[in-house]
Each structure stands twice: as structure tokens, then as C-alpha cells.
C-alpha positions as CSV (number, residue, x, y, z in Angstrom):
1,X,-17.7,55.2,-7.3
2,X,-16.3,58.8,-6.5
3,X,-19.7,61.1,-5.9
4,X,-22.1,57.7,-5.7
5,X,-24.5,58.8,-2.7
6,X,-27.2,56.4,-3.3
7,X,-27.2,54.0,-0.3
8,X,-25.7,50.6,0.3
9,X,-28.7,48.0,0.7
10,X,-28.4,44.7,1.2
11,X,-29.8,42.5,-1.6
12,X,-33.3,41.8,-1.5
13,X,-34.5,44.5,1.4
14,X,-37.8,45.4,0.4
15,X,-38.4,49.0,-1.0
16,X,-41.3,50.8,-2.2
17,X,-40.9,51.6,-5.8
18,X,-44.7,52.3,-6.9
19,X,-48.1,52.9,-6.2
20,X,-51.7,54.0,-7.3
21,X,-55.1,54.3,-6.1
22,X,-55.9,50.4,-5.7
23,X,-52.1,49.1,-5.1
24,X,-48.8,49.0,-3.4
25,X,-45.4,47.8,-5.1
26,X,-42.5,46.9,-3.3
27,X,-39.3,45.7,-5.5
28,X,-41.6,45.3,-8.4
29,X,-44.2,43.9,-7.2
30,X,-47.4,44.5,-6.5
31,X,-49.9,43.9,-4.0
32,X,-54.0,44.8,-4.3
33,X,-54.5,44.8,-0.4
34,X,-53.2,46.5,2.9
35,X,-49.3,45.3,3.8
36,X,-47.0,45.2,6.3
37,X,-43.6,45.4,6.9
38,X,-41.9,43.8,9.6
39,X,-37.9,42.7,10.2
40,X,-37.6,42.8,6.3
41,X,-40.4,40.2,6.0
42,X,-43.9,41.6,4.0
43,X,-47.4,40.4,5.0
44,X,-49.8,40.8,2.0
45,X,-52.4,40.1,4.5
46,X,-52.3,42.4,6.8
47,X,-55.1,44.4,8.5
48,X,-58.3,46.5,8.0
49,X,-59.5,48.2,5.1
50,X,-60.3,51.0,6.7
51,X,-58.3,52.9,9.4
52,X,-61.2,53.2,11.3
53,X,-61.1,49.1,12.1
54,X,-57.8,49.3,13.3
55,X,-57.0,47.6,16.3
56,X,-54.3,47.4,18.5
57,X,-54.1,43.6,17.7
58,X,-53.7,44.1,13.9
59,X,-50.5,46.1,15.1
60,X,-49.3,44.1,17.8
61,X,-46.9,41.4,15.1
62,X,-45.4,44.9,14.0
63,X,-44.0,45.7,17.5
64,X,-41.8,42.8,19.1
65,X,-39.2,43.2,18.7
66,X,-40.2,46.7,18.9
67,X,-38.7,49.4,15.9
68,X,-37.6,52.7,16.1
69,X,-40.1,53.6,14.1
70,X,-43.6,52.3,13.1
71,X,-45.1,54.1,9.8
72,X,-49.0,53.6,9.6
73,X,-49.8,54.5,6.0
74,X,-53.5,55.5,6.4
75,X,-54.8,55.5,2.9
76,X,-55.3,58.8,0.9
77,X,-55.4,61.0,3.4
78,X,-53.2,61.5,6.6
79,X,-55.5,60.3,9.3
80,X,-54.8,59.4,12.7
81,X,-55.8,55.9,14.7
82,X,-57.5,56.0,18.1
83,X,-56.2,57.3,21.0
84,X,-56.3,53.7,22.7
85,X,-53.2,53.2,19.7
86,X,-51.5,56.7,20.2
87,X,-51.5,55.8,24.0
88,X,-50.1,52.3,24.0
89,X,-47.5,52.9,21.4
90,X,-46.1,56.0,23.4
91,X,-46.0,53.7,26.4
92,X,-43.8,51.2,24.5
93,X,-41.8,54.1,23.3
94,X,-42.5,53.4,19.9
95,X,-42.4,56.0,17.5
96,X,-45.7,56.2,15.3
97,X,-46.1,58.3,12.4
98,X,-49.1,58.4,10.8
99,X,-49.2,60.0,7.2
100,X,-51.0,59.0,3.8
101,X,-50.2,56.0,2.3
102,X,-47.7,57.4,-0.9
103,X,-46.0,59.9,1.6
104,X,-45.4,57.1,4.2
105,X,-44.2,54.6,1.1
106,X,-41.5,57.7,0.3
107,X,-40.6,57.9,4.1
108,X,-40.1,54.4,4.8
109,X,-37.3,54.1,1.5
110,X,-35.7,57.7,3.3
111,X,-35.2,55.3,6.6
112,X,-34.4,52.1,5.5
113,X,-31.9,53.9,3.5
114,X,-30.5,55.8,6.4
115,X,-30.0,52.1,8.3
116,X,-33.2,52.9,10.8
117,X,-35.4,49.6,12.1
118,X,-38.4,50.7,10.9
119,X,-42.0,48.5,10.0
120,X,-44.6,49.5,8.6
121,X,-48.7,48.9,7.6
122,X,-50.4,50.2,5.2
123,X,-54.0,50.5,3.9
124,X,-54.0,50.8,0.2
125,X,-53.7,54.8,-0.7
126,X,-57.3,54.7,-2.4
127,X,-58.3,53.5,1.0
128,X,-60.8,55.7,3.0
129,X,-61.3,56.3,7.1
């Protein structure tokens, strides 16, 4: 289609396409705990409910192989995890970005648009520190 710009995405890769308070949808569905996103495969079990719990071991099935980029979704507000995390993910040259949940469900669509290997966990956006 002359002008189309919308991506080309394989059938069935999984893409944010809603959210609120106490949930996160991906194609259409959605899930009433913290996710993650790993080599196009969704865990609707993953982690803590709050970032504070976080622990370098609920991360560790998001990182081999290791992506380009690892979006932590920290709830409703951008918070960052502890500096034990920050440390061993810049010695594994992953990139980590940390941002609230609905901006980090926007960026992860943006990159797995663009073709980037990127996972991703998030607590739900209602979720507190």
C-alpha cells in the first residue's frame, strides 16, 4: 500500500494494546498480575508486586539469551530497582530502562516495531514501590 508506514509484524507477536490501574493487555487480552516478556513468549506469572521485592533472580529468565534491551515497567510511577540490579545488568551490557508501567507498554510496541530484541516485566501500573 503506497504511504502504508505501519510496521510489518509477524502474526501473533505480542503487543500492548491496553491498560488501567489493575491490568495489562497484550493482543486483547488481559492479565490482573505483573508480566513478562521474553523471546515472544509472555509469563502471567512473573515477579513481585512491588518494585521494592525485586530481585535479581525474578530477572534472571529475562536475560539469556540476553536482549538489547530490557524494559522494567515499575508500576505508576517511574522508579528505579537496586543498585545490586543497575550494576549487574551494566556488566552484562544489557540495556535497562526503567519507566512507569503505561509509558514502558508504549515503548516496548515503538521497538518491537522497529525489529529490536527487547523483553520486558512489568508490575501492574496501579502498582506501588
Amino acid at each position: 500500500m503506497k504511504g502504508d508506514i505501519s510496521p510489518r509484524l509477524a502474526t501473533g507477536t505480542l503487543m500492548f494494546t491496553g491498560y488501567g490501574d489493575d491490568y495489562l493487555q497484550v493482543n486483547q487480552t488481559r492479565y490482573a498480575s505483573g508480566i513478562s516478556i521474553h523471546q515472544g513468549k509472555l509469563n502471567d506469572n512473573w515477579g513481585p508486586e512491588r518494585l521494592r521485592d525485586l530481585s535479581l533472580d525474578h530477572l534472571a529468565p529475562l536475560t539469556e539469551p540476553a536482549p538489547e534491551v530490557l524494559i522494567l515497567g515499575t508500576g505508576r510511577l517511574t522508579t528505579f530497582p537496586s543498585a545490586d540490579i543497575l550494576d549487574t545488568m551494566a556488566e552484562r551490557h544489557i540495556g535497562l530502562e526503567c519507566m512507569d508501567s503505561r509509558s514502558a507498554a508504549r515503548t516496548y510496541n515503538i521497538l518491537v516495531g522497529e525489529g529490536r530484541t527487547v523483553s520486558a516485566a512489568f508490575l501492574l501500573p496501579g502498582a506501588r514501590k
